[in-house]
N, C-alpha and C positions, 0 to 999 in steps of 0.2 A: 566503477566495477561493472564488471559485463556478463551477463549470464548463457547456456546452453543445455543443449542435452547430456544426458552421457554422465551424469556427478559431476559436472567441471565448473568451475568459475574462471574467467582472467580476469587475470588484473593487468590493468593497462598503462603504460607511462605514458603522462602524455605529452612529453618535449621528443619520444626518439620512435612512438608508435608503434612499439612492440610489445608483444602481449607475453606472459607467464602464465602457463595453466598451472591450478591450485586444484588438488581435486579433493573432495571431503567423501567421507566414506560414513555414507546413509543409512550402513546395517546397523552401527553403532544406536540409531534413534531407538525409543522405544515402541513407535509407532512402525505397523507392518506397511513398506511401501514397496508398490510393486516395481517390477523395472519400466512399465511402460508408463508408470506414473511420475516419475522423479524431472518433470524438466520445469525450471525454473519462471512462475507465467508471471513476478512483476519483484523488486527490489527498493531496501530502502538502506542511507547510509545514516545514521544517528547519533553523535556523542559517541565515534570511534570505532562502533560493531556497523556491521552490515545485516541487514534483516532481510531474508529470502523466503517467497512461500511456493512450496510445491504440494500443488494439491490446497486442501485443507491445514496444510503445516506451516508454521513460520519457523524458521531457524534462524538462531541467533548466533553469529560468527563472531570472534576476534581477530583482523585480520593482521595483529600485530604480535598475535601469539600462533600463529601459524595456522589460522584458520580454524580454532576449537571452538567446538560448540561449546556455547554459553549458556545455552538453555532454547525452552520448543515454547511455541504457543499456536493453539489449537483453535479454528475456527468451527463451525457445522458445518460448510460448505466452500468450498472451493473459491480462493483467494484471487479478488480481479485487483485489488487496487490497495496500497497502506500509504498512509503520510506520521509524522510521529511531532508531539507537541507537550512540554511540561510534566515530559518522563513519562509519555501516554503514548501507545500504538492504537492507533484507527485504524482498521482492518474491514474494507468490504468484503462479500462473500457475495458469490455469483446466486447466492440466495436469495437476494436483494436486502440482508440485513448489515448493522455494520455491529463488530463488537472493538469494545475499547480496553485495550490491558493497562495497568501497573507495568513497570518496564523494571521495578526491584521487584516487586515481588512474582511477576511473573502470572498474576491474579487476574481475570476478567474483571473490571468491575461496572463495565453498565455492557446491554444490549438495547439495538434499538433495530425492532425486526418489519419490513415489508415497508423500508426506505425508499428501497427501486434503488439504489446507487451503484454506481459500476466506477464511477471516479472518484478520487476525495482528493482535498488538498489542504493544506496548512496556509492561512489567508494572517497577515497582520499580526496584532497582538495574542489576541483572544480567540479567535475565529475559525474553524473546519466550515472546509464548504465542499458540497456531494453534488455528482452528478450523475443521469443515469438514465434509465428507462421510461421514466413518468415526464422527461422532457424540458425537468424545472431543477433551479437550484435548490440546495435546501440548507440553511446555516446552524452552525450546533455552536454550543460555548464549550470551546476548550478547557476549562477550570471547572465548570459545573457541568461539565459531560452532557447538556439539556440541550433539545431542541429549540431555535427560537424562531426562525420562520421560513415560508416560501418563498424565492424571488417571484417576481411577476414573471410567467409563461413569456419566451421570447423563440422560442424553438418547437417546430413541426413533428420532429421524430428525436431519438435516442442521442444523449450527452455523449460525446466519444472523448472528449479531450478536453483539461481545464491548465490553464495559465495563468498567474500570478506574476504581476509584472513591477510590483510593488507599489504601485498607482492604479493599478488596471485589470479586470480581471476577461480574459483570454477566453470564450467559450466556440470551441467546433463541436459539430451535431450530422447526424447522419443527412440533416436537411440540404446539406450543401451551406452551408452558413456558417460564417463566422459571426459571434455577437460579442462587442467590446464594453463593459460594465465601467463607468468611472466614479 
């Protein structure tokens, strides 16, 4: 799934590489969005929906029922990054906190604020791992929504990119560096 300006999603096939615009109509939210606000800054696919944040907003698509919304969820700040794990959305916020929802009931049920995170990923069994402005990893438990520690410091400036390679985890950083964790 591929996101833009404008309300638009494609979707893309990817044997003939041609796209279908989908476009979902945002006046319907109950949240007031302006027009210069509505462009799509990160996407997640999870057990069949599609999760899209603009803004502060996530929206929850079905894209097998013609793209209806499913339901909103709400961050305080402006959405840089989600991974989703045991019916649970992690959601960064350019706040630098991260909040975790319920994915039935649509509920926040933990915060965890002045993270620094700008990346997160879904690691393994158990495992969320954040990256971000503070320069270090930081790993939560997926099931107990808890923080459990800092990686050792391997990067100069800002986390930009995290890789999961199923043995490996993948770290670029504004430092010019790539760092490989095994």
């Amino acid at each position: 799934y591929g996101g833009t300006f404008l309300n638009s999603i494609y979707v893309w096939n990817s044997k003939v590489y041609t796209g279908e615009k989908k476009t979902f109509d945002i006046s319907k939210s109950p949240f007031e969005i302006k027009p210069h606000d509505n462009w799509v800054s990160c996407m997640l696919a999870y057990k069949g929906l599609v999760y899209f944040a603009i803004r502060k907003l996530i929206f929850i698509y079905d894209p097998k029922n013609n793209f209806q919304v499913v339901g909103y969820l709400e961050c305080p700040s402006d959405v840089a990054n989600m991974c989703a794990k045991h019916g649970r959305l992690w959601a960064c916020s350019r706040d630098s906190s991260i909040r975790i929802f319920d994915l039935k009931t649509k509920q926040c049920l933990k915060s965890h604020d002045s993270i620094k995170a700008q990346k997160i990923i879904s690691v393994g069994k158990t495992q969320i791992l954040t990256g971000g402005y503070d320069h270090v990893i930081k790993s939560f438990d997926s099931q107990t929504l808890e923080y459990k520690r800092t990686w050792k410091e391997r990067h100069s400036d800002e986390i930009t990119c995290m890789l999961w390679t199923g043995s490996e985890l993948w770290v670029g950083s504004l430092d010019k560096s790539v760092t490989i964790w095994h």
